[in-house]
N, C-alpha and C positions, 0 to 999 in steps of 0.2 A: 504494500500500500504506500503511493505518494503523497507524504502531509504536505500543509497548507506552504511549507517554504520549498516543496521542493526535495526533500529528504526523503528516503526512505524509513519509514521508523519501525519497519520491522527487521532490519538488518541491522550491524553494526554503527554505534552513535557516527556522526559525518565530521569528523575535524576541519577545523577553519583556521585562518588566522586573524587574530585579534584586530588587527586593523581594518578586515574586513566588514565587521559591524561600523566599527567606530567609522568607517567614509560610507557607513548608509548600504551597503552593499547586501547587507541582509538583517538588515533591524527597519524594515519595512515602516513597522508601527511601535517605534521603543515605546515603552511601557512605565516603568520603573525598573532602576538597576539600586542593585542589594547586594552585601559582602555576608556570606553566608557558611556555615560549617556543612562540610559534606562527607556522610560514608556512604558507601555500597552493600549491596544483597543481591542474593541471585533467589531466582525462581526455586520452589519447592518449601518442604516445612520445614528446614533447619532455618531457614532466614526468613521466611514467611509464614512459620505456622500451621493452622489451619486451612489460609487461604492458599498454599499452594502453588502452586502457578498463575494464579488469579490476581489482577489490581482491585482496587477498590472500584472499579468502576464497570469490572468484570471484562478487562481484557486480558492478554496475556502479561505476565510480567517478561521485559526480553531490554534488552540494550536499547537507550533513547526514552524508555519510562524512569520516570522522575517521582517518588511520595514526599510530597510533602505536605506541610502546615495547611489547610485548606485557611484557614483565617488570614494568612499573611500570602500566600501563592494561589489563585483560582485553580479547582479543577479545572483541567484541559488545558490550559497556560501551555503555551509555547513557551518555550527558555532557551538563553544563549545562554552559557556553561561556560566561563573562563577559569582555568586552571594555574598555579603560579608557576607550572614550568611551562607558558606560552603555549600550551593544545586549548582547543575550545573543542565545543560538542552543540547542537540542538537539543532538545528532550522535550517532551510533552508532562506536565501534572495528570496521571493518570493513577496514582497511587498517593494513599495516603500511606502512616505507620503509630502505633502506641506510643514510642521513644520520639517522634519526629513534629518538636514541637516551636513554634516559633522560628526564628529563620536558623531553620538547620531543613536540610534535605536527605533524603537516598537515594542512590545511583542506581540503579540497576545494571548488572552484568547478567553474563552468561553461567556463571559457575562461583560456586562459593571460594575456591581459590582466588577467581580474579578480583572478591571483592574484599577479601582479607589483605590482597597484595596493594588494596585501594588504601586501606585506611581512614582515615584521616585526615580531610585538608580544609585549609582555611579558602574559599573562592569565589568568583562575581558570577552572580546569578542577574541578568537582565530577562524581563520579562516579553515578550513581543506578543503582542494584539491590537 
């Protein structure tokens, strides 16, 4: 499926370069930008519990799904993802979380390895709608 920019968001998140938002190049409709903490989780119950491979919104959890805060990030939100070693990413708010409150987000990956290899990081969340 191709989202609204242009992404595929059922394949692997789309890297960008940061300058490219910044001359307008794909921040179509900026939104609000926010400095936000971010981990990761992959599909199934070790990282999801009972839902599984499910988002809250009952899609699949896969790369480019985003849970977050629904009070501070709309579901469905489009997001530009800046990283502090210069990669960005797209993602959708199609997932919320119990732990994910206020501006803190989770990444979705593919495998609970890739999201333990995530950790932890401090990063710019821009909103696009």
């Amino acid at each position: 499926m191709i989202g609204v920019l242009g992404v595929n968001i059922f394949a692997a998140p789309v890297y960008a370069a940061a300058s490219q938002v910044a001359s307008g190049q794909g921040a179509e409709h900026y939104h609000k930008e926010m400095d936000i903490i971010a981990t990761a989780y992959a599909p199934g119950p070790h990282d999801n519990g009972k839902w599984g491979n499910l988002t809250h919104i009952g899609t699949q959890v896969r790369p480019g799904v985003i849970a977050v805060d629904p009070k501070v990030i709309p579901l469905g939100s489009r997001l530009y993802i800046e990283f502090p070693d210069g990669r960005s990413i797209y993602g959708v708010a199609e997932d919320t979380g119990g732990a994910i409150k206020g501006n803190r987000i989770d990444i979705a990956m593919w495998t609970v390895a890739e999201a333990y290899k995530f950790g932890i990081q401090k990063i710019k969340v821009t909103i696009l709608n």
